[in-house]
MARDRENFI-51350 format. One record per residue (C-alpha): chain; x, y, z. Coordinates in steps of 0.1 Angstrom, whole numbers. Layout:
N
A;X;Y;Z
...
END
This chain:
359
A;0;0;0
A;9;36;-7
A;8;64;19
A;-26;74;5
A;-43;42;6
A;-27;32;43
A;-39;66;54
A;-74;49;40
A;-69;24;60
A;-61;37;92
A;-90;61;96
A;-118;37;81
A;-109;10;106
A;-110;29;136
A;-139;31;156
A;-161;58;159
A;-201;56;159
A;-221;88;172
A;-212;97;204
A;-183;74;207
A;-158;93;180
A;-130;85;205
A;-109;61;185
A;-109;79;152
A;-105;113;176
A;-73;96;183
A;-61;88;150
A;-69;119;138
A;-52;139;162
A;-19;115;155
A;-20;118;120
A;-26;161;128
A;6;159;145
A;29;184;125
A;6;195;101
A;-10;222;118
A;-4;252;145
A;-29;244;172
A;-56;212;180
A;-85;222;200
A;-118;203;204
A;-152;214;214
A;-168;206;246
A;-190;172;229
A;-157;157;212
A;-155;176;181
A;-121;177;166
A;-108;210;155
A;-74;219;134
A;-62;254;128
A;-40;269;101
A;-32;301;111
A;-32;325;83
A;-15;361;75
A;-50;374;84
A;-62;363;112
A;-92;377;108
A;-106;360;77
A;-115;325;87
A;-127;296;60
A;-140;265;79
A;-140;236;66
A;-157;208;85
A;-162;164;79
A;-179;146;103
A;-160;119;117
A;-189;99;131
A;-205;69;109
A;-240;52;116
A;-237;25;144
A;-261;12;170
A;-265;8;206
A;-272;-14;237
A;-309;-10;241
A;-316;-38;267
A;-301;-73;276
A;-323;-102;275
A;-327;-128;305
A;-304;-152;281
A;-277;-128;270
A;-292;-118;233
A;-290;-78;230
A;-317;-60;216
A;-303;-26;202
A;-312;9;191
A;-299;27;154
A;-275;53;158
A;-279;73;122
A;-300;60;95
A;-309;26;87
A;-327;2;58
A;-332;-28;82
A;-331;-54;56
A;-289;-49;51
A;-284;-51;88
A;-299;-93;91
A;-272;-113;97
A;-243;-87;94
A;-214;-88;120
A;-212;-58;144
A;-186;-51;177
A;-200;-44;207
A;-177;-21;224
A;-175;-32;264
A;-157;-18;292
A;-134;-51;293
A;-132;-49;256
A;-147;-57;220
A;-169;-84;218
A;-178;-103;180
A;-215;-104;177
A;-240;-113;151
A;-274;-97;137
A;-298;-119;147
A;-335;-127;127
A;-359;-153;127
A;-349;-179;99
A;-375;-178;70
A;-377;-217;71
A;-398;-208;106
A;-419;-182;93
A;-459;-177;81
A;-465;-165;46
A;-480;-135;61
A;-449;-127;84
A;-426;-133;55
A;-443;-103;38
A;-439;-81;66
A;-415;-51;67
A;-387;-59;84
A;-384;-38;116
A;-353;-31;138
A;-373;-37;167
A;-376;-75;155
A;-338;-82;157
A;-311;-90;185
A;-274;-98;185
A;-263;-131;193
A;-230;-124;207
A;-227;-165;216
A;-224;-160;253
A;-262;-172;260
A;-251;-207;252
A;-234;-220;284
A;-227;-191;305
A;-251;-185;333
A;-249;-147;335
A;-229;-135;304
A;-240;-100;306
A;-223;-94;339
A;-194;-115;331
A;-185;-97;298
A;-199;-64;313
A;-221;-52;287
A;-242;-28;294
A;-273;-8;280
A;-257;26;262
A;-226;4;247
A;-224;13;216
A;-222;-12;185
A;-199;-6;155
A;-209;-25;121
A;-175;-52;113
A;-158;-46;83
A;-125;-44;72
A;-108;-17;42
A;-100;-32;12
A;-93;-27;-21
A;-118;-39;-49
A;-112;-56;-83
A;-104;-20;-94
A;-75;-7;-79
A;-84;30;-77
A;-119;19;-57
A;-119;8;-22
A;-142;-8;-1
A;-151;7;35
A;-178;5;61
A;-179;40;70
A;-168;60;38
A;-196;82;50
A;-176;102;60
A;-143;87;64
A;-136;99;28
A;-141;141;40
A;-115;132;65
A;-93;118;42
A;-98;154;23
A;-98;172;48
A;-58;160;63
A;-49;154;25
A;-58;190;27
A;-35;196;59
A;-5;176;41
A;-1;204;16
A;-8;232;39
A;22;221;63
A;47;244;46
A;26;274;35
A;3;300;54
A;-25;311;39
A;-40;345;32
A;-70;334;55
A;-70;314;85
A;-83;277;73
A;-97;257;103
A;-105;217;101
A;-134;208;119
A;-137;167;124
A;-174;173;138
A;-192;147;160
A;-228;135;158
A;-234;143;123
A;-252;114;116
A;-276;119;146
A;-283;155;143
A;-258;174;129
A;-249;183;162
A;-210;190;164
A;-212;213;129
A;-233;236;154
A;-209;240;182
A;-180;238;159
A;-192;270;145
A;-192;286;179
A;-159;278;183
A;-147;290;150
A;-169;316;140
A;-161;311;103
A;-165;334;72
A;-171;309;49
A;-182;273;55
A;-174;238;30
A;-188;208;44
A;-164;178;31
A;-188;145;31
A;-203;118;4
A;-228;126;-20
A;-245;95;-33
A;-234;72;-63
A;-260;67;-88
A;-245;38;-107
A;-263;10;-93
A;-288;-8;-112
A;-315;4;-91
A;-311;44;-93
A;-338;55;-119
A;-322;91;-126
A;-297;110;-147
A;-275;118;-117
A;-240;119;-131
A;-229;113;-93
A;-208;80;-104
A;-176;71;-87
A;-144;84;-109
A;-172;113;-121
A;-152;134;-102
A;-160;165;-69
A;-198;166;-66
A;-211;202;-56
A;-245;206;-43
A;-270;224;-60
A;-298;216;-26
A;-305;200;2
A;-333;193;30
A;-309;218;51
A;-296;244;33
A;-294;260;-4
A;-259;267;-9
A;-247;305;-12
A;-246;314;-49
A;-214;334;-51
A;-197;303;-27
A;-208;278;-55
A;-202;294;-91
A;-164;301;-70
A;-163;272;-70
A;-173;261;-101
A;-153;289;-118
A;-121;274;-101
A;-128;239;-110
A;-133;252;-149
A;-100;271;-145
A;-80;241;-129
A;-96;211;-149
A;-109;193;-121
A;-138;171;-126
A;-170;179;-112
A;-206;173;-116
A;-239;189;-97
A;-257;170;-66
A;-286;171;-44
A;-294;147;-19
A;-332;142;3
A;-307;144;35
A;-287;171;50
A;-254;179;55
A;-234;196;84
A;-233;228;67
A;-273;230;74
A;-262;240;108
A;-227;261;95
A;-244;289;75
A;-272;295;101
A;-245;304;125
A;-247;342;141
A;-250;364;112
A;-249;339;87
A;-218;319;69
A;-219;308;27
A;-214;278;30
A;-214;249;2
A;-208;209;2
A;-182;195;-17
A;-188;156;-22
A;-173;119;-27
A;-197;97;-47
A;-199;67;-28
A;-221;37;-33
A;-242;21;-6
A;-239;47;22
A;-254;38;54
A;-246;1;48
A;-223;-26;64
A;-197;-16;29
A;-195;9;9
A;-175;19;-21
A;-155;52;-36
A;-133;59;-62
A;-97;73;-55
A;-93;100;-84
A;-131;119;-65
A;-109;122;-32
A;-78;135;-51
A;-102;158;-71
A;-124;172;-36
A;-89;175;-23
A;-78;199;-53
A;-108;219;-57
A;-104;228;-21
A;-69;235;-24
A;-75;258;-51
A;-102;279;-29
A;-74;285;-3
A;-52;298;-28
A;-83;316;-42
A;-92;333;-8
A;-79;365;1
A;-95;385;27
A;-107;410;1
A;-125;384;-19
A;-141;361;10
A;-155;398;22
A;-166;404;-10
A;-187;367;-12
A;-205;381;20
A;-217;414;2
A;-253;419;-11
A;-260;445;-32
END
């Protein structure tokens, strides 16, 4: 593996589920180390990197949530199976029989989604929904052990983290992940950091790795305290529609290039902050394609901040988000890294003032 792809590696396996970000806090901060002038975090976990610039006073954030969807300990049953609550957004029919980690305070614990076999089923169950409340994890401990909960030490609030290793697929330049939503922004966003290390910019750039995206968008709003920001670019997945079951034109594909959003449920990006942005792509031949997505993204909480911030999304196509694996293409993460390269160069004081004018 290459530094890119062991840098892929290292932040899609550690853990991090909402409200437990603390192992891929930690990996984060290590792989910080150097790169930046100052590490601060918020007071819910939020991660927060700071470039200082020549003006201090200009400030571009751009922010990646470093959560992913997850689960966690509902309730224990009398014979050890664990019932469980979602943690982010699910489809419960890709969660049957998928391995998970239950997190413990003596430790991980191997577990599997657990269903009732069709072979045991009614036609008129077999037609029903299936419903998160219906499942449990079998973690194997109700077999012989007479009080496994206590013994292991899980406990209700635990959280849950879907198994799944990073890996390269048949095509070199796409790798598979279970959390590239949004693993792949924080790749971006310390790619971005990498080529800062030896420059400072006409604007101080901060790096928010927010918390609790997927539950809320919850760290983008205190990160924003924290930074006050001029301008806001939220660094996450847009969705791939290159399956055989998308019905649109979307030319969100993987290898399609930087998606930029045209709308979400959240927020409609600021006009000058996107034709920028699509004026630099143009001008440095980086791919891109327009994207809108039924969901929000942490910039829905960004540019609502005080007075107001423009804010946009720049996006990774990535195929089956919110899933036990996912996939994304290498050359989209090279290209989101790029385009928001280019807008640091791009960003003198003068010019993110002038973004913020109406006439």
């Amino acid at each position: 593996m290459d530094s890119t792809e062991l840098l892929f590696k290292d932040i899609t396996e550690a853990y991090g589920v909402s409200g437990f970000e603390e192992g891929i806090r930690n990996t984060i901060r290590r792989r910080l180390d150097g790169l930046v002038d100052e590490i601060v975090t918020d007071n819910i976990g939020s991660l927060i990197a700071v470039k200082k610039g020549s003006n201090p006073e200009r400030k571009i954030l751009f922010i990646a949530h470093m959560d992913e969807c997850g689960f966690m300990v509902k309730s224990i049953t009398p014979e050890g199976y664990l019932r469980f609550l979602p943690l982010g957004g699910w489809n419960p029919p890709v969660i049957l029989g998928q391995r998970v980690t239950v997190l413990t305070k003596n430790g991980p614990v191997m577990g599997i989604v657990g269903a009732k076999p069709p072979h045991g089923m009614k036609e008129e169950e077999r037609k029903k929904p299936v419903e998160i409340e219906d499942l449990w994890i079998d973690t194997g401990i109700c077999i012989d052990a007479f009080n496994p909960a206590e013994e292991l030490k899980i406990r209700p609030g635990d959280p849950i983290i879907p198994y799944g290793e990073f890996s390269p697929s048949a095509n070199p330049k796409i790798f598979i992940a279970r959390n590239w939503d949004n693993r792949s922004g924080c790749a971006v966003l310390l790619k971005i950091f990498e080529q800062l290390k030896d420059q400072i910019p006409a604007c101080t750039v901060y790096g928010a790795f927010a918390v609790q995206e997927e539950v809320g968008l919850r760290g983008a709003a205190t990160s924003a305290w924290v930074t006050e920001p001029d301008v806001g670019i939220a660094l996450d997945v847009s969705q791939g529609h290159d399956t055989p079951t998308e019905k649109d034109n979307s030319d969100s594909k993987l290898g399609a290039g930087v998606s930029i959003l045209i709308h979400d449920r959240t927020m409609i990006p600021h006009q000058k902050l996107r034709d920028t942005l699509i004026e630099l792509a143009d001008k440095n031949n980086i791919p891109y394609h327009f994207t809108f997505v039924q969901g929000g993204y942490d910039t829905g909480r960004v540019h609502l901040h005080k007075q107001g911030a423009p804010s946009c999304v720049l996006g990774i196509p990535s195929r089956y988000i919110h899933g036990f694996a996912s996939m994304v293409h290498r050359d989209d993460i090279e290209n989101a890294v790029q385009l928001a390269s280019s807008f640091i160069n791009y960003a003198t004081p003068e010019r993110i003032e002038e973004l913020k004018q109406f006439e």
